[in-house]
C-alpha positions as CSV (number, residue, x, y, z in Angstrom):
1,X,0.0,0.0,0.0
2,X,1.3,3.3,-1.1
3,X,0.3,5.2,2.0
4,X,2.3,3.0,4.2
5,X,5.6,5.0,3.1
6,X,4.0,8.2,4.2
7,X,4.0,6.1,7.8
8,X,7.8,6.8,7.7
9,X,7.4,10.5,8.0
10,X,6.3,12.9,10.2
11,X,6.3,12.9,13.5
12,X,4.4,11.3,16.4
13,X,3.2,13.9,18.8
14,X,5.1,14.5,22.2
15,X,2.8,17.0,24.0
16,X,0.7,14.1,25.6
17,X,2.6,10.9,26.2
18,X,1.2,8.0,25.4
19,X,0.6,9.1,22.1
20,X,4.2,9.2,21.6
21,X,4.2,5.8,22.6
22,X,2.6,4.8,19.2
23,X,3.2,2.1,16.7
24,X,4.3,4.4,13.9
25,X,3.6,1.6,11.2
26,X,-0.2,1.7,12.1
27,X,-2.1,1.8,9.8
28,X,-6.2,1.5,9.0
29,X,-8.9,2.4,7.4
30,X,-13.1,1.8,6.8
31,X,-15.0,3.1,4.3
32,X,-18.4,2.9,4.5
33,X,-21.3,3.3,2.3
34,X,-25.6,4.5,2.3
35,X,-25.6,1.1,1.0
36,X,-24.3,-0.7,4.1
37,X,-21.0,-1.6,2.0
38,X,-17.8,-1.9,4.4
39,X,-14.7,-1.5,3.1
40,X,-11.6,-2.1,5.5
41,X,-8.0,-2.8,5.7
42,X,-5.1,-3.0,7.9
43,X,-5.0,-2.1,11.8
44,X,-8.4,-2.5,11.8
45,X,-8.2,-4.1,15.8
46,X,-6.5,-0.4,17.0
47,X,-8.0,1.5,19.1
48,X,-7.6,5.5,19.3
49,X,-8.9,8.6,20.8
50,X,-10.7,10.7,18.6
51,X,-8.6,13.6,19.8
52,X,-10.1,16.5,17.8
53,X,-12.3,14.2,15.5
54,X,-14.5,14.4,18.3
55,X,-15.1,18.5,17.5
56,X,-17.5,18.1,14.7
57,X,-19.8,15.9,16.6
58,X,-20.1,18.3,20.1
59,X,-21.1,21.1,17.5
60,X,-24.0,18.2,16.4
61,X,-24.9,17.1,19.6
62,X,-25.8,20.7,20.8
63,X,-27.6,21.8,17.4
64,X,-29.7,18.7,18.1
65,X,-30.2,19.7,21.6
66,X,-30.4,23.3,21.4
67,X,-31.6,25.9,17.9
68,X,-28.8,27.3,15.7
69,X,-28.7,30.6,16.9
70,X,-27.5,29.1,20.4
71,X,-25.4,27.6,19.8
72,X,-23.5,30.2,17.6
73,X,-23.9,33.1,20.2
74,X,-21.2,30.9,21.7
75,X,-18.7,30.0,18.9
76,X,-18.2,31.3,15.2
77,X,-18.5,30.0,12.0
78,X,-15.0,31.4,10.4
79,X,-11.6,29.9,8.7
80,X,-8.6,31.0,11.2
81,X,-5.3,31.7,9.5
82,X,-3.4,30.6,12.7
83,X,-2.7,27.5,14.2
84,X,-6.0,25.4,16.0
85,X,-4.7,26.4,20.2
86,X,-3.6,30.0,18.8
87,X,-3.9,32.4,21.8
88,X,-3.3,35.2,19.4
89,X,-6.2,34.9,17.5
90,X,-8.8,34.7,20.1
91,X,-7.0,37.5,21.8
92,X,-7.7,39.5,19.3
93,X,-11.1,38.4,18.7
94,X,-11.5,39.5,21.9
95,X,-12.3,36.0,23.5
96,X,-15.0,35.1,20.6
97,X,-13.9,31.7,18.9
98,X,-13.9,31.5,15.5
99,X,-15.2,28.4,14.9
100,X,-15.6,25.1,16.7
101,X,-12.8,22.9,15.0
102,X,-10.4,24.9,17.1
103,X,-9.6,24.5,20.7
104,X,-11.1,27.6,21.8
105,X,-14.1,27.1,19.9
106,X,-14.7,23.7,21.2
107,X,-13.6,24.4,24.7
108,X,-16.7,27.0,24.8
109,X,-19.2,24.6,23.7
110,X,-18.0,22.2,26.2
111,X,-19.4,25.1,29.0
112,X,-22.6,24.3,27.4
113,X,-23.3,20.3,27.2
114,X,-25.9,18.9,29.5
115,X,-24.4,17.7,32.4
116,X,-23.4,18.6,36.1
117,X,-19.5,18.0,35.9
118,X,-17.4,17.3,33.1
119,X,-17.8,13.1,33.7
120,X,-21.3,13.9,33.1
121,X,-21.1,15.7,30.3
122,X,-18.5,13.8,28.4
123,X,-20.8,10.2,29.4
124,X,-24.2,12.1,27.7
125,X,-22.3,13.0,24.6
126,X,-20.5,9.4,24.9
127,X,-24.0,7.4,25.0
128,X,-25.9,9.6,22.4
129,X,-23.3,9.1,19.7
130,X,-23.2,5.3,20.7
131,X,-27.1,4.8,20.3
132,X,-27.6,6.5,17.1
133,X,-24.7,5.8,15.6
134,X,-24.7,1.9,16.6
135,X,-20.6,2.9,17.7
136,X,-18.8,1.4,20.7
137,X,-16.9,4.4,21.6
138,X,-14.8,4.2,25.4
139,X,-13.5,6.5,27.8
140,X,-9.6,5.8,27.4
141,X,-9.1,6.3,30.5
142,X,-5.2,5.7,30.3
143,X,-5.2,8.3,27.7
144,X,-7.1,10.8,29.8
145,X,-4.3,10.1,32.9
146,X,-1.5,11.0,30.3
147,X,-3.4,14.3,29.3
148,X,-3.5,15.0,32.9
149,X,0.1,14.2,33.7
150,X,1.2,17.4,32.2
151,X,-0.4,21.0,32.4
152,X,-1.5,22.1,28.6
153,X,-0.4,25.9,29.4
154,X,-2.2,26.9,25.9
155,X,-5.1,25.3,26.5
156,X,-5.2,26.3,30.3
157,X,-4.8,29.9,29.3
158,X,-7.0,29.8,26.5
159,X,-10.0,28.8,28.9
160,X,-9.3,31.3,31.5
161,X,-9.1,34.2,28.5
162,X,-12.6,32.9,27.2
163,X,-13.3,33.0,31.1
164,X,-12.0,36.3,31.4
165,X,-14.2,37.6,28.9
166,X,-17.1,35.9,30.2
167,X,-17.7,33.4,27.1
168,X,-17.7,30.5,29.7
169,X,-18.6,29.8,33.4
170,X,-17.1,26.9,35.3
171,X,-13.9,27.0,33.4
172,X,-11.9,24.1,35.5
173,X,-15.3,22.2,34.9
174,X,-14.9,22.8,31.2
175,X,-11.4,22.4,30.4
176,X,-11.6,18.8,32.1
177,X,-14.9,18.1,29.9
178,X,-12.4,18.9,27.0
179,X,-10.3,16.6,28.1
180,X,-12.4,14.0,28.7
181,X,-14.5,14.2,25.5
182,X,-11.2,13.9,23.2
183,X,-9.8,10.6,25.1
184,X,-13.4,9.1,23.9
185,X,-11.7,6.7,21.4
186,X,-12.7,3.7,19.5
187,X,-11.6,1.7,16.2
188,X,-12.1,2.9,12.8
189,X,-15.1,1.1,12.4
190,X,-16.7,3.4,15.2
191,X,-15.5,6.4,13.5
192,X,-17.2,5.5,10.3
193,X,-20.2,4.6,12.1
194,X,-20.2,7.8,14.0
195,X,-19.2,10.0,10.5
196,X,-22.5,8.4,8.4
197,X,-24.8,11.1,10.8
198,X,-23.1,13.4,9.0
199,X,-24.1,11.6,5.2
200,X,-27.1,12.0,3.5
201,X,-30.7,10.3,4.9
202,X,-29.7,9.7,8.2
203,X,-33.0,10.1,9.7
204,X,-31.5,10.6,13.4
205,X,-30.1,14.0,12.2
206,X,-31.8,17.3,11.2
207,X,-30.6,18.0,7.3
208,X,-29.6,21.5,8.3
209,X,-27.4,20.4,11.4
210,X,-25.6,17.6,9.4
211,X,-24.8,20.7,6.5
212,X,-23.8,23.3,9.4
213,X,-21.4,20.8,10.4
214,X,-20.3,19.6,7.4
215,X,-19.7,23.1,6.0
216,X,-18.0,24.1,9.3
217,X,-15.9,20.4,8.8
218,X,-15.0,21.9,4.8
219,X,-13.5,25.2,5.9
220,X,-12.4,24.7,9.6
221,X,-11.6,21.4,10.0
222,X,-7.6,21.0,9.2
223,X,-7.0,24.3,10.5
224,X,-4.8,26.0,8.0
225,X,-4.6,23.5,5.5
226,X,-8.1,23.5,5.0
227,X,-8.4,25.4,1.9
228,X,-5.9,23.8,0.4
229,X,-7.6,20.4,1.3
230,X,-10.7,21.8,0.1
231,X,-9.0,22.9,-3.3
232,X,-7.4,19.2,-3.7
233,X,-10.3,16.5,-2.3
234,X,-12.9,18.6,-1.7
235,X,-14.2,16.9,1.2
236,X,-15.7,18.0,4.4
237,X,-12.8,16.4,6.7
238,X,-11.5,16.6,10.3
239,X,-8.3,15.7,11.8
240,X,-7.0,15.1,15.5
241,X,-3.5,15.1,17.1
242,X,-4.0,11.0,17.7
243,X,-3.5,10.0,14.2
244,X,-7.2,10.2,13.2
245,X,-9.1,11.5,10.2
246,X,-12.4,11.4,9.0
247,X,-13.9,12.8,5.8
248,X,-17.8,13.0,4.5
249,X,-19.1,12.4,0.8
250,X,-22.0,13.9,2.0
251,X,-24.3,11.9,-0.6
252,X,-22.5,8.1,-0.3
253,X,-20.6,7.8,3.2
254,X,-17.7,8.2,5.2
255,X,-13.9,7.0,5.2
256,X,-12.6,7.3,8.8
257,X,-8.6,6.9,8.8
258,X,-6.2,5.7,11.5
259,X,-2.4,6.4,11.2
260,X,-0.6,8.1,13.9
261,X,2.4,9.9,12.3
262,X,1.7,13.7,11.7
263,X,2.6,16.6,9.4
264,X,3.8,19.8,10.2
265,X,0.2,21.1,10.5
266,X,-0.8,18.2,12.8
267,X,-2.8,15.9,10.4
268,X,-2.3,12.5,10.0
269,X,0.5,12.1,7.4
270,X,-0.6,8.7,5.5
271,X,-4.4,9.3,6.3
272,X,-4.5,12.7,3.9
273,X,-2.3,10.6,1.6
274,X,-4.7,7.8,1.3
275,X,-7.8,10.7,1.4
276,X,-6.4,12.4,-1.7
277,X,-5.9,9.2,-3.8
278,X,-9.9,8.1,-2.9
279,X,-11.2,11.0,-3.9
280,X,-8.7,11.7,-6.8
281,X,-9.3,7.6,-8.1
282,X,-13.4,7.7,-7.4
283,X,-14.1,11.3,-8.0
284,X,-15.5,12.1,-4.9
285,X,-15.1,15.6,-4.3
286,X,-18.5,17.4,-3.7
287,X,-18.0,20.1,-6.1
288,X,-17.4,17.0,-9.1
């Protein structure tokens, strides 16, 4: 397989630990289909935190819960040219995140999921996802032990800024429902399963939540290479720091990716490899 060369560059992430424990040779990934086709191959037994992958689907889960317009008093809807836990940028936003693919913008809407404390919250967003997707996600609870061995200064002082500006109450209650909801992992089977709410018909989803997110997921969701990205596959697509990438064709399915070796920009290295070659080969980009 081409994309296992790409495997051999990069870099694993060193910021949280056990993620720099990882195999850098694994590889996996599921496609799967409106038709109920399943295609999968290699590492296919792994499993990861989502990691950021999870950010698309907190922005769902609270425009199913709560109207539009709530939800977006609390979080943009805008491309940032800096990187996803800039400080800068919501500084001079003036604690108003741009969007919710980006730590600030996630952190925020994690001061607003249902719950009493952060377990709470993370377990409600945990269980819907697992009932109407049909997924097996898990708190990795190892994972979540090594994000809490060492302080995340950025995102610490990105959640007191938003605090400071009154964007978010509870913020030690939010930053550790942050934490919690991106050590949700699974296999790439559950992240396919959890990317068809986002594909055409799913009758669990309101049509205009799954294209908010999906139009947030197209300009947002690989930080600054999204344009690019957009340009190239033309894909709504999201990334996280674990290795993990998913991409909607909004009208056929979803192709969840698993390889933990990263680019400069922080997206898995073999898994936009192997993204660009599907949608070059099938011709899947939404804009045809």
């Amino acid at each position: 397989m081409q994309a296992r060369k790409h495997t051999q560059e990069g870099k694993l992430p060193n910021y949280i630990p056990l993620l720099a424990q990882a195999n850098p040779n694994w590889l996996a990934v599921q496609i799967q289909t409106i038709t109920k086709q399943t295609y999968a191959v290699g590492d296919l037994s792994c499993i990861f935190s989502l990691m950021s992958v999870v950010k698309p689907f907190i922005l769902l889960f609270l425009l199913q819960q709560l109207d539009a317009g709530m939800v977006f008093s609390h979080v943009g809807m805008e491309p940032s040219s800096l990187p996803f836990n800039s400080l800068t940028q919501l500084e001079v936003d003036r604690g108003f995140p741009r969007n919710s693919m980006i730590n600030s913008g996630a952190i925020a809407l994690c001061s607003i999921l249902p719950g009493v404390d952060a377990s709470s919250r993370c377990e409600n967003l945990r269980l819907w996802l697992n009932q109407i997707a049909g997924c097996q996600l898990i708190l990795d609870n190892q994972m979540l032990d090594s994000v809490r061995s060492l302080p995340n200064d950025r995102n610490l002082a990105i959640t007191q800024l938003l605090a400071q500006f009154g964007k978010i109450k509870s913020p030690e209650i939010t930053l550790d429902t942050y934490n919690q909801v991106c050590c949700l992992a699974g296999t790439v089977a559950d992240l396919a399963r959890i990317g068809m709410l986002l594909v055409q018909g799913n009758q669990a989803i309101a049509p205009q939540n799954r294209r908010i997110v999906n139009a947030v997921m197209m300009t947002c969701g690989l930080y600054q290479a999204s344009a690019r990205f957009a340009v190239e596959v033309g894909l709504p697509t999201k990334s996280g720091v674990s290795g993990a990438i998913l991409s909607i064709v909004p009208t056929q399915g979803a192709i969840a990716c698993y390889s933990p070796v990263l680019d400069a920009t922080g997206n898995s290295k073999a898994g936009i490899f192997l993204l660009q070659q599907l949608a070059r080969n099938l011709n899947l980009s939404i804009f045809g």
